[in-house]
N, C-alpha and C positions, 0 to 999 in steps of 0.2 A: 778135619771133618770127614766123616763116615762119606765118600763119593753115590753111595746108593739115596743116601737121600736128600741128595741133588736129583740123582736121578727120577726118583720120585716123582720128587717137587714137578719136575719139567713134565711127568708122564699124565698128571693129574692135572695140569694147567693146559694142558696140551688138548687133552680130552671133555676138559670143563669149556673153554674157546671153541670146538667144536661143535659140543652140544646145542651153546646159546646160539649157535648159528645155524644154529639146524643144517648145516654143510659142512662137508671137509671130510679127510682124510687120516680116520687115526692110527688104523695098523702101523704105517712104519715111523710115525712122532713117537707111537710106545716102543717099539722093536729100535728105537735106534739112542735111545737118552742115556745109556751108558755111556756110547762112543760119544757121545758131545758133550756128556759131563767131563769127561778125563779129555778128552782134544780141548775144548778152553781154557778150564783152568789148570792144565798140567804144560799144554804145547805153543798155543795159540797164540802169536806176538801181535797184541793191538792194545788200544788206546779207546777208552769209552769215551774220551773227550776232545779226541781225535778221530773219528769212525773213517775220514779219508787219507788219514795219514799214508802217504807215496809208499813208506819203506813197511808196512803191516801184511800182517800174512794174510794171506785171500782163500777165502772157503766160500767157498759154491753147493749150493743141494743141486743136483743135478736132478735125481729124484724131487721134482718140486714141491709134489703133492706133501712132503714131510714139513712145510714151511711153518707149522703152528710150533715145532719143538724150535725152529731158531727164532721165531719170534718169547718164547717162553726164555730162553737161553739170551737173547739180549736184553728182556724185560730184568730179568733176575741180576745181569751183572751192572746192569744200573746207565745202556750204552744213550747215549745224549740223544732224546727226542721221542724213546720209545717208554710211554706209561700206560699205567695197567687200562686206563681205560681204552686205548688201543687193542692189550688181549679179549677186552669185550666187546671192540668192535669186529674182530674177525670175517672178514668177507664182504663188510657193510662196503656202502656204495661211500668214496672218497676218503675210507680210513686211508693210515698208513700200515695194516695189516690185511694187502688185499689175498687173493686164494691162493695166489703163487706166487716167488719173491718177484718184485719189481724194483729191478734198477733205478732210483731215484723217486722212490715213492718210503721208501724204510731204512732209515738210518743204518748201516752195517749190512745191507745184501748188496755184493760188489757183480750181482749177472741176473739176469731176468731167466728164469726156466720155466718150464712146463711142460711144452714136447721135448720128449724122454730123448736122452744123450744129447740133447744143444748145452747142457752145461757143461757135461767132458770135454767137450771141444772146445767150449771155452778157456776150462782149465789150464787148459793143454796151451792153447794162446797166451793166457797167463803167465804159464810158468817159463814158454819162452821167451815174452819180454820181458821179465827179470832178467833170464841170463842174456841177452842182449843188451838189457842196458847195466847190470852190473859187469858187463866188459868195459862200457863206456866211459859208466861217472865213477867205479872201483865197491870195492867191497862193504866199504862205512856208509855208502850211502843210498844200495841197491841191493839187499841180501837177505832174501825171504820167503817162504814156502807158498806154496799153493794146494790146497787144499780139498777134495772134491769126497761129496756119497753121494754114491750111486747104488739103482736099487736094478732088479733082474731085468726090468723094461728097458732100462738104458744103456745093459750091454745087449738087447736083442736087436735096439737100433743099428742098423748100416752104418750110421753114423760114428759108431763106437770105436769099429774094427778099424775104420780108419785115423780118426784119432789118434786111438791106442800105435797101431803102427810107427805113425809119425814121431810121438811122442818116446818109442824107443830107438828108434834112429835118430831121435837129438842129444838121446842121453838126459833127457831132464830127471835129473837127481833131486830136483828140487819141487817135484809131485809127487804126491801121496794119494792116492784115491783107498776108498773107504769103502770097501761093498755092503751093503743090508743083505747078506744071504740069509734070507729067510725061506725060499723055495716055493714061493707065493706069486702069482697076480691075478688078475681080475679076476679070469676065468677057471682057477683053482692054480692043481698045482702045476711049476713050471718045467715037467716033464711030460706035460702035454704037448708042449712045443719045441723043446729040446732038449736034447742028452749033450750038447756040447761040455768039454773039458773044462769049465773056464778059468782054471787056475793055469793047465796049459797053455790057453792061448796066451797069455798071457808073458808066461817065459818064453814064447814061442817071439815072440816079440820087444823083446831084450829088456823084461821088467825083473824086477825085485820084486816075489812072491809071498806075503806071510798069510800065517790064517793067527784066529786070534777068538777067545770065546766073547761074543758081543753083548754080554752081558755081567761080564766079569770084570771090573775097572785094572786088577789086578793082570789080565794078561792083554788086555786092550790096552794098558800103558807099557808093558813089556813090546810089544808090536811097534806100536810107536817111537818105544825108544831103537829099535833095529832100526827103526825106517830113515832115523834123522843122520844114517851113518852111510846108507847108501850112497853107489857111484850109476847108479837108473833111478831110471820112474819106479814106485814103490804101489803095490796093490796089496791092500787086507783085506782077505776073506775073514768078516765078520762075521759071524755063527748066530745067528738071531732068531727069534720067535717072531712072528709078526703078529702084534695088540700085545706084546707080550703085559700081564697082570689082567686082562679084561679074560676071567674064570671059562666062559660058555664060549668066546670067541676068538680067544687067539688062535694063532697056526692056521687060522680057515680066511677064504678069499673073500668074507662077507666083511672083513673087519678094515678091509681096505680100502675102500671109499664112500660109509656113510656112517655118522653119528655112532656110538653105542646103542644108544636111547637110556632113557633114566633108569631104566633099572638093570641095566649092565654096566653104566656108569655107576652105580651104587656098588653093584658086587665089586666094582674093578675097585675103588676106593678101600671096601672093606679087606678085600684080598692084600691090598697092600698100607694096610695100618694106618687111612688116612681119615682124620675126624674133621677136618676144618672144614669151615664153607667153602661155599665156590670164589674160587679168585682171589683165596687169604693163603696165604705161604708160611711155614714158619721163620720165626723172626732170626733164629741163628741162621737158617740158610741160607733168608737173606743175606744176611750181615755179612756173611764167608763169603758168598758171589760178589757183593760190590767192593765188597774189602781186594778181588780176584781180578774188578773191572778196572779196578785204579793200577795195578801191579806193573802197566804198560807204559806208564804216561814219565816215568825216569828215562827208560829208553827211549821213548821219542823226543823228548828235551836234550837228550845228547845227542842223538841221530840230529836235531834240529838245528844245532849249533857249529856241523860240520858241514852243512849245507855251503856248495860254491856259489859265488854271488848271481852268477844266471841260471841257477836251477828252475825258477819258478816259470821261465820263460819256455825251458826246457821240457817240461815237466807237462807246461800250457799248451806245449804246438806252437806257440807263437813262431806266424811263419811271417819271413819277410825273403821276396823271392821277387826276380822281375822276366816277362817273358818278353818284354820291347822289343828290343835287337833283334831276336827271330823274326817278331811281326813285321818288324820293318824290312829284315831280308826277304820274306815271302812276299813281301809287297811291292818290291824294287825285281824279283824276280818268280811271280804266282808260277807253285811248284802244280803239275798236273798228277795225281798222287792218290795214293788211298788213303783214306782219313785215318786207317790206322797206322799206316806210316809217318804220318802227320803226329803223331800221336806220342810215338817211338822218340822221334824228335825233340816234342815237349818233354817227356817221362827223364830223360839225359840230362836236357836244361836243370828240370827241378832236382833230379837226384844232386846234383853238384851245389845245389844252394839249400836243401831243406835238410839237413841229415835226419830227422825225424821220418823221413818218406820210408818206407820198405815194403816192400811186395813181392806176388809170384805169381805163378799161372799154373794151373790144373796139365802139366805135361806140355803145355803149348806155348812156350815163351817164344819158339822161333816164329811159330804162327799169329798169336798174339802181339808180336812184337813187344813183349814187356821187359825184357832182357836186353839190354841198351851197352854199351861198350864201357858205363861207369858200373855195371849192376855187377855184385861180387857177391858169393855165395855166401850164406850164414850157414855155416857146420859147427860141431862140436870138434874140439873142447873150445872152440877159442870166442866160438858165435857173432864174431867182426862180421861187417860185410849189410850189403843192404838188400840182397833177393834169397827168397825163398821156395825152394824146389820143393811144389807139394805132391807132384806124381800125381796119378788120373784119382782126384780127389775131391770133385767141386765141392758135392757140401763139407768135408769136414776142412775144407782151406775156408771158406765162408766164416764157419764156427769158429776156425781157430782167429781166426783175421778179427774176429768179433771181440774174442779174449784179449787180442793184442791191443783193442782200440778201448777196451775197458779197463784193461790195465791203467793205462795212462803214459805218458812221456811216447810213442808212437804212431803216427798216422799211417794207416796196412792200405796197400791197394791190394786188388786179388786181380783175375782175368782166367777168360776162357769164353770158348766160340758163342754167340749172343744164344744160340738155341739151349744152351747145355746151363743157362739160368733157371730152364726147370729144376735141374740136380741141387740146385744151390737155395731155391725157394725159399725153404723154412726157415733157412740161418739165415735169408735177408730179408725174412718178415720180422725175425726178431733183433735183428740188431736194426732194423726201423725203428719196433716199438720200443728202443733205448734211446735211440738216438743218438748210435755212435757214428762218429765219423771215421768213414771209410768207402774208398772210394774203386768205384768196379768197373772192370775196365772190357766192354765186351765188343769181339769183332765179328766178322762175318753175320753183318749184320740184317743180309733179303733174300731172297731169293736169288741174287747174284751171287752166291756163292756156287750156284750153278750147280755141273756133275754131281757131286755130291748126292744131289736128289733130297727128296723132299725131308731126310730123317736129320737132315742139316741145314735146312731153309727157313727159317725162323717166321713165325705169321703171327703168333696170338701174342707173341712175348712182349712187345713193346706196350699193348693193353694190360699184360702183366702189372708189368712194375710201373706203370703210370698210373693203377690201381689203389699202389701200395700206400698206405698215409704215412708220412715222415721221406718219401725217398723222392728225390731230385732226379728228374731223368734227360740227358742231355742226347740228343742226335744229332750232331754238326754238318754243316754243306761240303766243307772246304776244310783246308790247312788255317784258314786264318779263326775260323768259329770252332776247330778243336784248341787252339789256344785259347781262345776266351771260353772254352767251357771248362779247361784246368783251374782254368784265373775265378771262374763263376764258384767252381765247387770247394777251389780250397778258400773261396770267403764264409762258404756254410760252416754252420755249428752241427751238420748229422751228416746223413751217408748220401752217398751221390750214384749216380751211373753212366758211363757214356761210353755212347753205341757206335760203333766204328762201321767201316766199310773196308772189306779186301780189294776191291774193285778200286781203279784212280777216278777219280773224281777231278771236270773243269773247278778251276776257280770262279768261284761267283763273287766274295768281297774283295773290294781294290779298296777300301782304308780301314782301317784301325783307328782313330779318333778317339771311339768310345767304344769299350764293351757293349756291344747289342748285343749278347747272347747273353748277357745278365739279365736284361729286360726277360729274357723269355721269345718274343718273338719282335720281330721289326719288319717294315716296310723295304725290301730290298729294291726294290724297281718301283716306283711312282709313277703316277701319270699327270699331265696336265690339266685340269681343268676337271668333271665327272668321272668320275669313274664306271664304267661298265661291268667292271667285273673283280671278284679279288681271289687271287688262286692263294692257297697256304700249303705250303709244303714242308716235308723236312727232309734234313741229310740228302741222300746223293737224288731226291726227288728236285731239290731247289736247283739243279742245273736244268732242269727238265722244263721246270714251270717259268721258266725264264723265256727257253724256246719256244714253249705254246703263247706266252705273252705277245711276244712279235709276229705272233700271226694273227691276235686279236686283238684289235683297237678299242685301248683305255681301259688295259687292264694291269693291275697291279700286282704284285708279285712278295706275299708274305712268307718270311722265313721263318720258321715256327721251331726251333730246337730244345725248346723245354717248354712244355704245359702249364708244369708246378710254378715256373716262375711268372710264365705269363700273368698265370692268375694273380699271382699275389700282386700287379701291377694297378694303379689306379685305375677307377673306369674310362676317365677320358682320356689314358694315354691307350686302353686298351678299344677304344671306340673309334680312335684316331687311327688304329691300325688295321684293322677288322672293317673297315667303314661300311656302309648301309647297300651298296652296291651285293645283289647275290655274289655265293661265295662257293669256291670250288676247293677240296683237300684234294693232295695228291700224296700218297705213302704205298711202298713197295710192302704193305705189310696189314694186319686186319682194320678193316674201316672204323671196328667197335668204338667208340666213344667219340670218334670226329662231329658229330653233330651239336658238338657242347661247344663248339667253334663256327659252325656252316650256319647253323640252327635246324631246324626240322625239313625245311623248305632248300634247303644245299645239295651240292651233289658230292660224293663223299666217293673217290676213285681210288681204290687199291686192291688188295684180296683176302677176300674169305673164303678160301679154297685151301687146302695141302696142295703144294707143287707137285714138280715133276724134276727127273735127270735131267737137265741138258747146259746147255752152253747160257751161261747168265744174257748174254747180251739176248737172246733167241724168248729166254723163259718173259724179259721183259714185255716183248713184242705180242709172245704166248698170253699175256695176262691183258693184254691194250694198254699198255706204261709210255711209250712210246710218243714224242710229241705232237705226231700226227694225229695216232688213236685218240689221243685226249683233247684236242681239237675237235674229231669227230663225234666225239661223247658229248663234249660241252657243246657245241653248237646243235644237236639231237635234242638234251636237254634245253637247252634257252628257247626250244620253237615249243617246246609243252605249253 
């Protein structure tokens, strides 16, 4: 069959899903339906009856806004879960066809996008857990491509440069990204904002560079076929129209994010020889796409039969790991320590029992301590090894870490100094709202990192990502509650955080019994009889609030290391801890949301201020941290 009308098919269904929705994006759904008619049914290794099949190729729009042509393109090959009534839900409230792809919302979208370049960096994650794990489990049962379009927005992200970088320093030969040069976005053309080379930066960066006409199946499959032979990462400068077929609107920046309207959807129809109603296809196109969706499911039936008998387990995370023996050495001997040394410790323990673990840090492993005496580099060609050197990179280690944990068979930690979680934001709002698991590993976590000065003193960040819906955020006292917040987070099913200290920190827990830091927060110090008072604190504050305890009678002492889980706790265990006694927080970091704990009537001790340079123990004193100062506060307070 004629590959244009497929393409067609897709640019017209693309455009009719938009319309009904009075929303959406059709310039690069029409400007890109060639290169997705000939990448699926010419390249594309998957299973419509299998959409999670482990060993399938992985394509990403990175460009998200384009999601009405992959939703058309798996309508057509017939992929398990997605019917036409779906292309006419488009955008509606709880389809499975929402504005941009959503991980676990659309049978066949393996990344969530929409801010421009988080799916290269995903890719790029992707394609390195293939060649990590096809060193592991061998070539029959780990051996597949990764697939990305990307449009001019997503290489103008920061995000991009560094990705790209990375991904030719691994040598991944086994990524292809797919440009939509159409020379277009919002604001017209994209020489309003740059003249950069970008097929050089590109070589510049140790890629395999083609160009290819993106509307021509004929050298868009020649492209492809060079690329499947590469020893790099592979870029095609696609050569495209954007709206291309829409008469009055292509090539112009109006046609990239809203509707045609019906009478340019008419002319686009007529321009290109289509007579059928809305949302009818013709029957042979049909027939050749499903007949194109089934072509996959022989190879996965043999791929399936070669599978080792712990694959699935492999495959799952299923982690079985014990951290006892440490708890009980630090318990026989409370180390006085910085929790991310503490930390260091665990990160050793589990690399020798979970081989799924692997991670790295933003340039900072010696600082971060994430580099542990088992962590061994993952390079090319051979990709063994469990740590990964991403160089001064937060967000695109974030993204990449994101692709690794969507991949599948991989649990990624990442790390880097708690303030530099700004850098990494976006790729941890969106691998929240996937809900992968991965887990972040951030130190230097108060104002106690001192000297420094204030552009490395972290204040609003822990309100950050306590913010965040889907992320688990742990701040532990001690060496003993950094171990149960590894033990807490690798029992979740999504991403986690846990916030370190450079500073050594007293020991505050003397048993291990039970995980309190899964509860979320617990009663560390009780009192006898009423309670007068209940202080909650977290991390290296819970040595502090301990001190102010002994100098005030009948007050208790809560240690509060995750919010998210507190909450999820029943009422009356969390009413039993919290009890009716006024309530005082105490955090080396901004008060914002402590009142959801104090209640309105609390007094809520830490800072909302930018710091200063000086010597951490001093800055404490500088802010009233101090167990005397907060003695003084609180007893000020109790005479209101």
């Amino acid at each position: 069959m004629d590959l244009k009308d497929l393409a067609t098919t897709l640019r017209v269904l693309a455009a009719d899903m938009i319309e009904r929705a009075k929303s959406g994006h059709p310039g690069a759904s029409l400007g890109m339906a060639d290169i997705a008619a000939v990448l699926w049914t010419k390249f594309l290794r998957f299973d419509v009856a299998n959409p999670d099949w482990p060993d399938r190729d992985r394509i990403i729009f990175s460009n998200g806004h384009a999601v009405p042509l992959m939703y058309a393109m798996l309508y057509m090959l017939g992929m398990k879960g997605i019917e036409l009534d779906d292309l006419k839900n488009l955008r509606q409230l709880g389809s499975r066809t929402p504005g941009h792809p959503e991980r676990g919302k659309t049978p066949g979208v393996d990344f969530s996008t929409g801010p421009l370049g988080q799916g290269l960096a995903g890719a790029v994650g992707m394609a390195l857990a293939e060649r990590i794990l096809n060193q592991r489990l061998g070539h029959q049962i780990m051996n597949h491509k990764t697939y990305c379009f990307v449009g001019d927005g997503c290489l103008m992200e920061g995000i991009s440069e560094e990705a790209v970088s990375l991904a030719g320093r691994w040598q991944l030969n086994n990524l292809i990204v797919l440009w939509d040069d159409n020379q277009i976005t919002i604001d017209g053309c994209t020489d309003l904002a740059t003249k950069t080379d970008i097929q050089a930066r590109f070589v510049a960066n140790n890629w395999m560079v083609l160009t290819c006409d993106g509307h021509d199946a004929v050298s868009i499959e020649q492209a492809l076929n060079l690329a499947q032979k590469s020893q790099s990462p592979v870029f095609i400068d696609c050569k495209t129209v954007i709206g291309y077929g829409a008469p009055n609107k292509s090539g112009k920046s109006c046609v990239h994010g809203a509707p045609l309207g019906p009478e340019e959807l008419q002319n686009l129809k007529q321009n290109l020889n289509w007579t059928l109603p809305p949302f009818e296809v013709p029957a042979d196109v049909l027939k050749f796409t499903r007949e194109t969706g089934k072509k996959g499911h022989e190879a996965y039936e043999s791929w399936y039969q070669k599978l080792p008998p712990n694959f699935e387990q492999i495959w799952q995370n299923s982690i079985d790991f014990s951290l006892d023996n440490l708890k009980k050495e630090w318990l026989r001997n409370p180390p006085v320590t910085g929790t991310r040394n503490a930390s260091q410790t665990v990160l050793e323990t589990l690399l020798t029992q979970i081989p799924s673990l692997i991670g790295g840090s933003a340039d900072l492993g010696a600082s971060n301590l994430t580099r542990t005496k088992v962590s061994q580099d993952i390079l090319p060609p051979t990709y063994q090894g469990n740590y990964i050197n991403y160089g001064v990179r937060e967000l695109a280690m974030t993204g990449i870490a994101n692709g690794l944990a969507a991949h599948g068979g991989l649990l990624p930690y990442t790390s880097t100094f708690f303030v530099f979680s700004d850098y990494m934001n976006p790729a941890i709002r969106l691998g929240s709202l996937m809900g992968l698991k991965h887990l972040y590993i951030f130190t230097h976590d108060s104002v106690a990192v001192g000297e420094d000065g204030p552009t490395h003193q972290p204040i609003e960040q822990l309100a950050s990502l306590r913010s965040t819906p889907n992320l688990v955020v742990f701040r532990p006292a001690d060496a003993i509650e950094v171990a149960e917040s590894y033990e807490a987070a690798l029992a979740l099913n999504g991403p986690s955080a846990i916030v370190l200290t450079r500073q050594k920190v007293s020991p505050v827990r003397m048993t291990s019994d039970e995980n309190l830091t899964q509860k979320g927060a617990y009663i560390i110090k009780d009192v006898q009889g009423k309670r007068a008072l209940t202080l909650i604190a977290s991390g290296s504050e819970v040595a502090v609030a301990l001190q102010v305890a002994e100098k005030i009678p009948q007050t208790a002492v809560v240690s509060m290391p995750s919010w998210e889980l507190f909450e999820k706790q029943p009422d009356a265990y969390k009413n039993k801890v919290l009890g009716t006694a006024p309530r005082v927080s105490v955090e080396a970091a901004s008060t914002f949301g402590w009142t959801r704990w104090t209640g309105s009537d609390g007094l809520n001790i830490g800072i909302d201020t930018f710091s200063q340079s000086g010597i951490g123990s001093q800055l404490f004193e500088y802010f009233g941290l101090t167990a005397n100062q907060i003695i003084q506060k609180i007893q000020k307070w109790l005479k209101k």
